[in-house]
PyMOL commands that place a pseudoatom at each C-alpha (Angstrom):
pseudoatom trace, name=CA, resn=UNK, resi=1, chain=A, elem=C, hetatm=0, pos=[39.167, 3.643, 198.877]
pseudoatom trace, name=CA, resn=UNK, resi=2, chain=A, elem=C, hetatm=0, pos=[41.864, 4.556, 196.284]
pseudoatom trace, name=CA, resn=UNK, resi=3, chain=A, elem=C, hetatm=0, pos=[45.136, 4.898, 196.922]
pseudoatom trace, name=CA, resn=UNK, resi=4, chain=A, elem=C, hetatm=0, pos=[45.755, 8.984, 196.168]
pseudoatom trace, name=CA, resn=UNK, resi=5, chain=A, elem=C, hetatm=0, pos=[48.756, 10.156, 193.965]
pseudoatom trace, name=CA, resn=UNK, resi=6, chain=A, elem=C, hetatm=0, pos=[51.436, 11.448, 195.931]
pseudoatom trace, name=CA, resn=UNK, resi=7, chain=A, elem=C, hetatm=0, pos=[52.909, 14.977, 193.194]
pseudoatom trace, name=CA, resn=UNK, resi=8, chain=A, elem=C, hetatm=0, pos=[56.533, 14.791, 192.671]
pseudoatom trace, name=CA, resn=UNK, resi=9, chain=A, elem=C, hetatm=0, pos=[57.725, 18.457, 193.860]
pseudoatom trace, name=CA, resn=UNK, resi=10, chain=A, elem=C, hetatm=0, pos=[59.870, 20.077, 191.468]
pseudoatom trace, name=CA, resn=UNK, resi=11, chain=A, elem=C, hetatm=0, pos=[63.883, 20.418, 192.449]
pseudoatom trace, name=CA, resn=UNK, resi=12, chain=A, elem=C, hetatm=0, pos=[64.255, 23.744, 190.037]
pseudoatom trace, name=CA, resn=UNK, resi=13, chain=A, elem=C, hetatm=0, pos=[61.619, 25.936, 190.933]
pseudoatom trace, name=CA, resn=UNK, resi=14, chain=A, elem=C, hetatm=0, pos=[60.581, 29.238, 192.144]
pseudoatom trace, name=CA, resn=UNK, resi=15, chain=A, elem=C, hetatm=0, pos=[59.725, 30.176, 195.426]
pseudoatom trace, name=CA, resn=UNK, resi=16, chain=A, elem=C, hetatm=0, pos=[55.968, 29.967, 195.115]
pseudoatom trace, name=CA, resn=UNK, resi=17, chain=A, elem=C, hetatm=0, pos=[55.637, 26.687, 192.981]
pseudoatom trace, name=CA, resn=UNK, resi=18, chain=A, elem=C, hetatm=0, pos=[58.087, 25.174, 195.271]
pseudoatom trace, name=CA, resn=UNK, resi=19, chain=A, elem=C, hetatm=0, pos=[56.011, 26.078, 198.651]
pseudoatom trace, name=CA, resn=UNK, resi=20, chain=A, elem=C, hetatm=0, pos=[52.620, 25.121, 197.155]
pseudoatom trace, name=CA, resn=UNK, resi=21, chain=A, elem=C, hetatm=0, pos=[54.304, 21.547, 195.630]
pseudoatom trace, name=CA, resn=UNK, resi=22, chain=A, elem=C, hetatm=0, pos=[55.640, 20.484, 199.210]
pseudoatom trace, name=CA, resn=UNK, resi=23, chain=A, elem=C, hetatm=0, pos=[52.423, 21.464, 200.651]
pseudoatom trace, name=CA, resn=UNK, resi=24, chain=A, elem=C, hetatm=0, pos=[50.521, 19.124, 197.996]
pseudoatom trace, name=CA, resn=UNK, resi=25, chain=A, elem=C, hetatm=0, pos=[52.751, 16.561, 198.333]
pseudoatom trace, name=CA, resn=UNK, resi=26, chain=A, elem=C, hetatm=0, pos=[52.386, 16.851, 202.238]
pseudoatom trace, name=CA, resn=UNK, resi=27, chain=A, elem=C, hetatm=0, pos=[48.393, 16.799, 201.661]
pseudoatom trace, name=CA, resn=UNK, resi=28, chain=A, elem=C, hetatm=0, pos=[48.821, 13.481, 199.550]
pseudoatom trace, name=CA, resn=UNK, resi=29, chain=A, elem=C, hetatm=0, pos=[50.955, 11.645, 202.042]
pseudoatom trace, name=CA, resn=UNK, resi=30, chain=A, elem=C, hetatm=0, pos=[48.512, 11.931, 204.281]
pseudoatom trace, name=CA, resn=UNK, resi=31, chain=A, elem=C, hetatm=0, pos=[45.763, 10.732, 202.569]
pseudoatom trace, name=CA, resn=UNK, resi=32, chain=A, elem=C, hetatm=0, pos=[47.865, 8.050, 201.581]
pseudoatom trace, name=CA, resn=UNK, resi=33, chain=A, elem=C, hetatm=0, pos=[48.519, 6.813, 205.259]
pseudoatom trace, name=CA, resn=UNK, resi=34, chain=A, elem=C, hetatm=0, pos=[45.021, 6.618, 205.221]
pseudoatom trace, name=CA, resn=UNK, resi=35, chain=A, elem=C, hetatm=0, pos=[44.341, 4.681, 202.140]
pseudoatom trace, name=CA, resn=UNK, resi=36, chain=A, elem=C, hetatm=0, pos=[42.718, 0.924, 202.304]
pseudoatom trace, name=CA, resn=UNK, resi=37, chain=A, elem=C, hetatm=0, pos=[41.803, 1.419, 205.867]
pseudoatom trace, name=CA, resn=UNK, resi=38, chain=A, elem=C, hetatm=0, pos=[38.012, 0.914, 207.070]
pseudoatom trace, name=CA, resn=UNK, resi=39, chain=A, elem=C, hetatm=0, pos=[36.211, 3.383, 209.621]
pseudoatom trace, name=CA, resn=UNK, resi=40, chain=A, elem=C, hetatm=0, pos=[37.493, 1.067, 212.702]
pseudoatom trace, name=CA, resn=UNK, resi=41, chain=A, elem=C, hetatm=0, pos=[40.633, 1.232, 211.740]
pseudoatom trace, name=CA, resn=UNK, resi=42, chain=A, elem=C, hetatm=0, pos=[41.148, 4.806, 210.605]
pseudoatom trace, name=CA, resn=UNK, resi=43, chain=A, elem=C, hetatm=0, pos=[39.545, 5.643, 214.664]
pseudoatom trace, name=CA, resn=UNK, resi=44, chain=A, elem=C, hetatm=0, pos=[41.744, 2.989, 216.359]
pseudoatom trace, name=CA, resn=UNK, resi=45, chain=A, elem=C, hetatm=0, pos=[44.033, 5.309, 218.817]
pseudoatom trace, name=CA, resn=UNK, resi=46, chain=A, elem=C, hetatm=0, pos=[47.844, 4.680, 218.600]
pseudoatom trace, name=CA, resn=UNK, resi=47, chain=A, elem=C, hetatm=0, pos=[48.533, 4.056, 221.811]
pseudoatom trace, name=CA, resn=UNK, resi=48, chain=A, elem=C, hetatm=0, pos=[46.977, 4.545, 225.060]
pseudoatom trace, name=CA, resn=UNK, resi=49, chain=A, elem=C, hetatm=0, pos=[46.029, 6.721, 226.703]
pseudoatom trace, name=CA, resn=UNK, resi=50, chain=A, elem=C, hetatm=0, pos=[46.843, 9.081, 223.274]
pseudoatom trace, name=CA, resn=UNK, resi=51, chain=A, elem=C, hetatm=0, pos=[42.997, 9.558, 220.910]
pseudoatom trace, name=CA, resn=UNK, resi=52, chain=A, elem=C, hetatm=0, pos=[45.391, 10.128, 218.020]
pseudoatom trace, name=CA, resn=UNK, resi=53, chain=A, elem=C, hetatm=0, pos=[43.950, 8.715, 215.593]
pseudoatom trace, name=CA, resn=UNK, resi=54, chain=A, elem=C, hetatm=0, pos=[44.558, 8.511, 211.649]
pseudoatom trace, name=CA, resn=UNK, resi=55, chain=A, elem=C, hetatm=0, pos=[40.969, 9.945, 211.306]
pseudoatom trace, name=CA, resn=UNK, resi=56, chain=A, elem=C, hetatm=0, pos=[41.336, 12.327, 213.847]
pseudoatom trace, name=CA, resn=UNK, resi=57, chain=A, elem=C, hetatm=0, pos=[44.519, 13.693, 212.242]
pseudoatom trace, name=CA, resn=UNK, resi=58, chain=A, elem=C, hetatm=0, pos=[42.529, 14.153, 208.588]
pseudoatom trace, name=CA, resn=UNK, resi=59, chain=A, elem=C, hetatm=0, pos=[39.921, 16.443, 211.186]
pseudoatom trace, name=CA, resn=UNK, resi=60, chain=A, elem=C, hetatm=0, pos=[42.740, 18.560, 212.604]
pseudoatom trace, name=CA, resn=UNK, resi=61, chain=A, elem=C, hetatm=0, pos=[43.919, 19.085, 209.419]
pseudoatom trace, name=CA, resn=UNK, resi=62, chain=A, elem=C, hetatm=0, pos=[40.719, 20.176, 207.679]
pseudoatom trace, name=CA, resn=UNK, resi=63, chain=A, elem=C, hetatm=0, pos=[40.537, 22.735, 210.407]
pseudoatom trace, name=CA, resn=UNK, resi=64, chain=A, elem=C, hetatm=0, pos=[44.132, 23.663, 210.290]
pseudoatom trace, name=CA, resn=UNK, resi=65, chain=A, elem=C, hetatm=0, pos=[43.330, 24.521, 206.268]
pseudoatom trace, name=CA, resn=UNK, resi=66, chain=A, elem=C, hetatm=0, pos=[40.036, 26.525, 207.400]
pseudoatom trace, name=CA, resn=UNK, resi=67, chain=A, elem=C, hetatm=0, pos=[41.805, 28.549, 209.588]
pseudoatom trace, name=CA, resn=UNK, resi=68, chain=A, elem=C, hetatm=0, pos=[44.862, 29.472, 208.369]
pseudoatom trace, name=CA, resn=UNK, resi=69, chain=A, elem=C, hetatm=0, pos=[43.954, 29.948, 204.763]
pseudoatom trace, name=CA, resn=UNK, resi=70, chain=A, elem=C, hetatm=0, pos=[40.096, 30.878, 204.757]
pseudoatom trace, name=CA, resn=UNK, resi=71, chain=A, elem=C, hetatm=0, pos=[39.969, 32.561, 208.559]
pseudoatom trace, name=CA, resn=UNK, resi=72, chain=A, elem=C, hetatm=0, pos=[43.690, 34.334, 208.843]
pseudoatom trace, name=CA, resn=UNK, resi=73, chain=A, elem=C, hetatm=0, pos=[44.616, 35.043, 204.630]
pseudoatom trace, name=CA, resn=UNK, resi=74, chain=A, elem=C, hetatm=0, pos=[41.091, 35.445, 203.391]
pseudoatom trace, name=CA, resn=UNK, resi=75, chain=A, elem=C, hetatm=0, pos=[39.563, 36.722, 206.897]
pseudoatom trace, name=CA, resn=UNK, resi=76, chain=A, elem=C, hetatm=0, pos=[36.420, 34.869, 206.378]
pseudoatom trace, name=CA, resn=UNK, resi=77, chain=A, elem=C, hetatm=0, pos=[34.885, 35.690, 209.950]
pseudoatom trace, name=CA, resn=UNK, resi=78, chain=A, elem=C, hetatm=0, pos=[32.224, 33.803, 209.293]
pseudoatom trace, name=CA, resn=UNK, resi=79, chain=A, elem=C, hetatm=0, pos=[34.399, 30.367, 208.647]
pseudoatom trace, name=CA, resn=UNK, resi=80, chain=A, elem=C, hetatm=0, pos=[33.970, 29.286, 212.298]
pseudoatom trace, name=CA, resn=UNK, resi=81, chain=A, elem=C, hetatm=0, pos=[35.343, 25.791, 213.663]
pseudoatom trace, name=CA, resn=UNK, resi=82, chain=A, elem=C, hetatm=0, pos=[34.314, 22.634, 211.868]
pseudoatom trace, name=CA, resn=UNK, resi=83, chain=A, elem=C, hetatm=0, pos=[35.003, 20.153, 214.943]
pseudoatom trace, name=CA, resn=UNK, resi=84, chain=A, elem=C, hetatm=0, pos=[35.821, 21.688, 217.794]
pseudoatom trace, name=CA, resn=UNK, resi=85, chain=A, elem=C, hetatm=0, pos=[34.176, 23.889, 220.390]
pseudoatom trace, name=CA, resn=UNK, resi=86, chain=A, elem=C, hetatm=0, pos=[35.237, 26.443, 223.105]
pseudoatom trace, name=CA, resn=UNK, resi=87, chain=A, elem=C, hetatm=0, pos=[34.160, 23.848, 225.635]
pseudoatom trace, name=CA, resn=UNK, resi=88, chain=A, elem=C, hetatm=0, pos=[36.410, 20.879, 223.550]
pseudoatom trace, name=CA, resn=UNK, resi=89, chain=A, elem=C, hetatm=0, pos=[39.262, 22.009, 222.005]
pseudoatom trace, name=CA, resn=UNK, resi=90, chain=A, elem=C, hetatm=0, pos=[40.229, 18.658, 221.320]
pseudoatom trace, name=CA, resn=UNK, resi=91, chain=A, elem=C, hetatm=0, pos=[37.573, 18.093, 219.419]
pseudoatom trace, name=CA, resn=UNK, resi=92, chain=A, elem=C, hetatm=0, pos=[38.603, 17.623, 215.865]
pseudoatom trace, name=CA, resn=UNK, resi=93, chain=A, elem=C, hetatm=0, pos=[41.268, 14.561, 217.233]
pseudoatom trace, name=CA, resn=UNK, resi=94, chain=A, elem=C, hetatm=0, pos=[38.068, 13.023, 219.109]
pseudoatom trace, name=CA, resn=UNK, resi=95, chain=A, elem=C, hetatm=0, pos=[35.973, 10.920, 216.548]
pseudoatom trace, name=CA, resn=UNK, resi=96, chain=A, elem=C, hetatm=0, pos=[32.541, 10.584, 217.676]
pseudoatom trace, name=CA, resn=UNK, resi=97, chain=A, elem=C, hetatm=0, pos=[31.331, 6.704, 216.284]
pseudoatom trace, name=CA, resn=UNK, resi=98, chain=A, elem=C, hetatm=0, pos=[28.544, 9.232, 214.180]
pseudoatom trace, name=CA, resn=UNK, resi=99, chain=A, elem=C, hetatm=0, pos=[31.686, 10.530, 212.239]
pseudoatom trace, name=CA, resn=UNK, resi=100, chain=A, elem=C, hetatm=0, pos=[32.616, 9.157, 209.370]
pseudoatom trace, name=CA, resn=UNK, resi=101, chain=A, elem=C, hetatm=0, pos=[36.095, 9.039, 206.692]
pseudoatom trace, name=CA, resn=UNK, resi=102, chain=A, elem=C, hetatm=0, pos=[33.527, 9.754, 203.913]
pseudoatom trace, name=CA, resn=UNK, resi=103, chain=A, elem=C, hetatm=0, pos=[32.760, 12.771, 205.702]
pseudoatom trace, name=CA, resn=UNK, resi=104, chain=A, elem=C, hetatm=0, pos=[36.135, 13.780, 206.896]
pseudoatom trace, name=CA, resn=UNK, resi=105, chain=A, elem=C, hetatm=0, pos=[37.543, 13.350, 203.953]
pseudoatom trace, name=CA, resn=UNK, resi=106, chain=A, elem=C, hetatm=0, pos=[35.318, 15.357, 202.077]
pseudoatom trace, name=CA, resn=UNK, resi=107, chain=A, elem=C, hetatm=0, pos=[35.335, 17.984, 204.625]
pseudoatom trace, name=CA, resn=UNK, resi=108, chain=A, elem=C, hetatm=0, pos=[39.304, 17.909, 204.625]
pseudoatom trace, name=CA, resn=UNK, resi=109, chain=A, elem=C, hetatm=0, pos=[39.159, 17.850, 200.630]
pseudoatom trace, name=CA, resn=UNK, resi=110, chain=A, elem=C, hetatm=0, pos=[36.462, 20.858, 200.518]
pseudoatom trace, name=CA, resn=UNK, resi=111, chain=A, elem=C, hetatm=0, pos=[38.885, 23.192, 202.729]
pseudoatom trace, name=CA, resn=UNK, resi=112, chain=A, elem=C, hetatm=0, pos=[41.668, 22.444, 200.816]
pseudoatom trace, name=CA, resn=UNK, resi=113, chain=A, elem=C, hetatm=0, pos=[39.927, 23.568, 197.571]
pseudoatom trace, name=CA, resn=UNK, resi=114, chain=A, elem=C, hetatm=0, pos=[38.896, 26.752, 199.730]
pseudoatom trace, name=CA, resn=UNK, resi=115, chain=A, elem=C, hetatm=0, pos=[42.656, 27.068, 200.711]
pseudoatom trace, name=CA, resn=UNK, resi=116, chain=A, elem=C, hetatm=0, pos=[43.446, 27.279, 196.965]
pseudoatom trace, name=CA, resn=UNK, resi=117, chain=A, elem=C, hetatm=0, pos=[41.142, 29.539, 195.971]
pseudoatom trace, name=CA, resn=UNK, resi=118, chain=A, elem=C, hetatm=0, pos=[42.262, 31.775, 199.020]
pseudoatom trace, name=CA, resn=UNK, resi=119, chain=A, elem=C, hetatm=0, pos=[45.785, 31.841, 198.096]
pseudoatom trace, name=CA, resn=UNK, resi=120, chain=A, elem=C, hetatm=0, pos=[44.924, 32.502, 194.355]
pseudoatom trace, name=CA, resn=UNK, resi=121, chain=A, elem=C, hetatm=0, pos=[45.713, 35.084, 193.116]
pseudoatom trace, name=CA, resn=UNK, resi=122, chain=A, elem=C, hetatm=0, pos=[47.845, 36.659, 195.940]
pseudoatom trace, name=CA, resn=UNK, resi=123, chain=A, elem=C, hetatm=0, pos=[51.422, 37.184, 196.573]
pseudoatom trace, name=CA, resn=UNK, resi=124, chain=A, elem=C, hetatm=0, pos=[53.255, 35.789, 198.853]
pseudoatom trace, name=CA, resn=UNK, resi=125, chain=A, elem=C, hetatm=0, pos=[53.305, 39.076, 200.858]
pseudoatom trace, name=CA, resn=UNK, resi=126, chain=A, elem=C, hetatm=0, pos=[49.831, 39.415, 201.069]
pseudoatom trace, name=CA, resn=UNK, resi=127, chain=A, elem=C, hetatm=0, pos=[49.093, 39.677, 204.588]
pseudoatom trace, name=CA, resn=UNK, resi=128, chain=A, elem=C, hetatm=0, pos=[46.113, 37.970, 206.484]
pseudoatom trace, name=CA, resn=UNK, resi=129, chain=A, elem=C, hetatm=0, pos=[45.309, 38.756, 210.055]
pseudoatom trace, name=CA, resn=UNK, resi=130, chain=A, elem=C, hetatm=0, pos=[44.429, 36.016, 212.966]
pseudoatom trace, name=CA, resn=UNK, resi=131, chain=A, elem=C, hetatm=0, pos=[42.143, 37.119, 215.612]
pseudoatom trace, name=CA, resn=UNK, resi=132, chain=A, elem=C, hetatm=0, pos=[42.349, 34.040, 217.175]
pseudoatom trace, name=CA, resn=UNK, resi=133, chain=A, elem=C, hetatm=0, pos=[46.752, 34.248, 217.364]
pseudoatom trace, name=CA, resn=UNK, resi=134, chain=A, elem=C, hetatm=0, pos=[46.444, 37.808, 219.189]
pseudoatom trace, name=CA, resn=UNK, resi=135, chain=A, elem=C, hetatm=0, pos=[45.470, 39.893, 216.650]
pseudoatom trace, name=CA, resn=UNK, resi=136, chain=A, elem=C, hetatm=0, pos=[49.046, 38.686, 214.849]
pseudoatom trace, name=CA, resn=UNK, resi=137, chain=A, elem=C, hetatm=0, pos=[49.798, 39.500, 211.124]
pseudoatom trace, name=CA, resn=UNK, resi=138, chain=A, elem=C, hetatm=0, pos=[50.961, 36.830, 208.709]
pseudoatom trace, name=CA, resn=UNK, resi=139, chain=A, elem=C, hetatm=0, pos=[51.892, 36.747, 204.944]
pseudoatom trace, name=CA, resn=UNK, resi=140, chain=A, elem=C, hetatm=0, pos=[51.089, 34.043, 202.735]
pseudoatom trace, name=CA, resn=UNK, resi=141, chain=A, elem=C, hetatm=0, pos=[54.751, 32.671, 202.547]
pseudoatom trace, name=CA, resn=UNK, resi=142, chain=A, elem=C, hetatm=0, pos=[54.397, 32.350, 206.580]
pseudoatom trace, name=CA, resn=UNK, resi=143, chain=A, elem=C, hetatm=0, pos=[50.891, 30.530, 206.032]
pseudoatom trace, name=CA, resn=UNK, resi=144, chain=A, elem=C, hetatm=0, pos=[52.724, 27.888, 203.960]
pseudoatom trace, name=CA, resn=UNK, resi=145, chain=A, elem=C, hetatm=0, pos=[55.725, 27.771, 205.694]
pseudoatom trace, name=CA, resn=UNK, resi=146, chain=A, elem=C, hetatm=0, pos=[53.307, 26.544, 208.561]
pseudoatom trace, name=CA, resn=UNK, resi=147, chain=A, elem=C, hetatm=0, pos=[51.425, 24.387, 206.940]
pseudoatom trace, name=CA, resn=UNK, resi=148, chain=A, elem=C, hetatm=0, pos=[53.994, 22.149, 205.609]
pseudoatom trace, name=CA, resn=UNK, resi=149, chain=A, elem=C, hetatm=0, pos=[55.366, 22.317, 209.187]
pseudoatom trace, name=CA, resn=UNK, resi=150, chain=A, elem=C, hetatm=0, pos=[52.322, 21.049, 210.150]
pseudoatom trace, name=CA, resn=UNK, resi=151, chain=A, elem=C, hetatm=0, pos=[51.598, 18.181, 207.686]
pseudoatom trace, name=CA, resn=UNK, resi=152, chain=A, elem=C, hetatm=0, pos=[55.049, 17.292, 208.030]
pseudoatom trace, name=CA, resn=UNK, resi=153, chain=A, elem=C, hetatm=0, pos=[54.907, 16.689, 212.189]
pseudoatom trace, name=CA, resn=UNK, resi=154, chain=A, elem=C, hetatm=0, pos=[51.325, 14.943, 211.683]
pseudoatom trace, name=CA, resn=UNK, resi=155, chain=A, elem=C, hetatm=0, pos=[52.705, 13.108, 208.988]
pseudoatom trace, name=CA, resn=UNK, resi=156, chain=A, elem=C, hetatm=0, pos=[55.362, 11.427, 211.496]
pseudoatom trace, name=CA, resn=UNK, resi=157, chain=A, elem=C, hetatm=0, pos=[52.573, 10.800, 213.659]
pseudoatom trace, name=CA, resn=UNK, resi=158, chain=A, elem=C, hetatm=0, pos=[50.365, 9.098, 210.973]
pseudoatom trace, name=CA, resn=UNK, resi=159, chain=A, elem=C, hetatm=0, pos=[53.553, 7.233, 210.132]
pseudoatom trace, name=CA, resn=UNK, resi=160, chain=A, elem=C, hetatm=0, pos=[53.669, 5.351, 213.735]
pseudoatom trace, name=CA, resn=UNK, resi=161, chain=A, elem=C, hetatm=0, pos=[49.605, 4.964, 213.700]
pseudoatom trace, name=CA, resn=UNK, resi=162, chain=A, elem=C, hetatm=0, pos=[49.581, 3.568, 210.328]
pseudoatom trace, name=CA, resn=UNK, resi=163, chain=A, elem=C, hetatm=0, pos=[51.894, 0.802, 211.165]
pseudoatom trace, name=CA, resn=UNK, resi=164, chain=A, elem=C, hetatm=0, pos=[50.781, 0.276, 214.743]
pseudoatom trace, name=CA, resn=UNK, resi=165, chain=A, elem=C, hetatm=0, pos=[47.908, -0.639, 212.822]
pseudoatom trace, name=CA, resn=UNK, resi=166, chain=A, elem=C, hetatm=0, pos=[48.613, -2.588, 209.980]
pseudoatom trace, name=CA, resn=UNK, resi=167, chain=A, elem=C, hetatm=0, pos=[52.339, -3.036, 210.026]
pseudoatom trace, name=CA, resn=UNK, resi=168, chain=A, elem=C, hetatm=0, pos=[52.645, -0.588, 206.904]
pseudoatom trace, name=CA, resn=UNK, resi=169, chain=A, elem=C, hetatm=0, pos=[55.698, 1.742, 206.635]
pseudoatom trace, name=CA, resn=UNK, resi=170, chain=A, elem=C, hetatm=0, pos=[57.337, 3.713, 204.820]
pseudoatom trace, name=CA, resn=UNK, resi=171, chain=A, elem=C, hetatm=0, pos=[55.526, 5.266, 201.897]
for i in range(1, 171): cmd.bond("trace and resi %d" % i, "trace and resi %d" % (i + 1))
show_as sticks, trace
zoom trace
């Protein structure tokens, strides 16, 4: 496994270029936790009786990308779960032994490149509706807003697995 680039985020910038930097830098940090770790270790929970798990974290977050950016901005209806069901919610921080990071990564990697290509092209006002949040209404700027949010909390938690696991910190 390579150890991923972490982009430097701009300190003059405008509002758009700013959002989408922090939002690739959280993406990277992430997948940096991550890096030089074997299946085992990327399942091992970080303490029990918590699942969390490094690979369950890259999960979530491939389905926090789908629905968000493909399911609320782009309303792609048909761009159902990935991992979990109605009957396991949890299911995209449970790692089946089938599951594997090749596959989680590339299915975390292949809704970020559908993320992208959702926000192209839009403003930030653009508005995107979620079913699934009551029928709310959210604008781009919101949908990043979030989503750094939401890298940023997982990223604390990947910060406590990573060096429950291996003693790495920092980074």
């Amino acid at each position: 496994m390579i150890t991923p680039e972490r982009p430097e985020t701009p300190t003059l910038a405008d509002e758009r270029t700013a959002l989408e930097s922090w939002l690739d830098y959280h993406r990277a940090t992430l997948a940096i936790k991550c890096a030089g770790l074997d299946d085992k270790q990327l399942r091992e929970a970080s303490v029990p009786p918590s699942a969390l798990s490094l690979l369950g974290l890259v999960r979530h977050m491939a389905e926090v990308e789908r629905s968000w950016f493909r399911r609320v901005l782009a309303g792609e209806e048909s761009a159902g779960p990935i991992y979990y069901t109605e009957d396991n919610l949890d299911g995209d921080f449970l790692t089946p032994d089938e599951d594997t990071w090749e596959e989680a990564y590339a299915t975390w990697q292949a809704e970020i490149a559908a993320a992208r290509e959702a926000a192209r092209g839009r403003s930030l006002d653009d508005v995107g509706h979620a079913a699934h949040h009551g029928g709310k209404s959210f604008n781009l700027r919101w949908i990043y807003l979030h989503m750094i949010e939401e890298y940023a909390r997982h990223n604390g938690h990947a910060d406590l697995v990573r060096e429950r696991i291996d003693g790495a910190a920092g980074y």
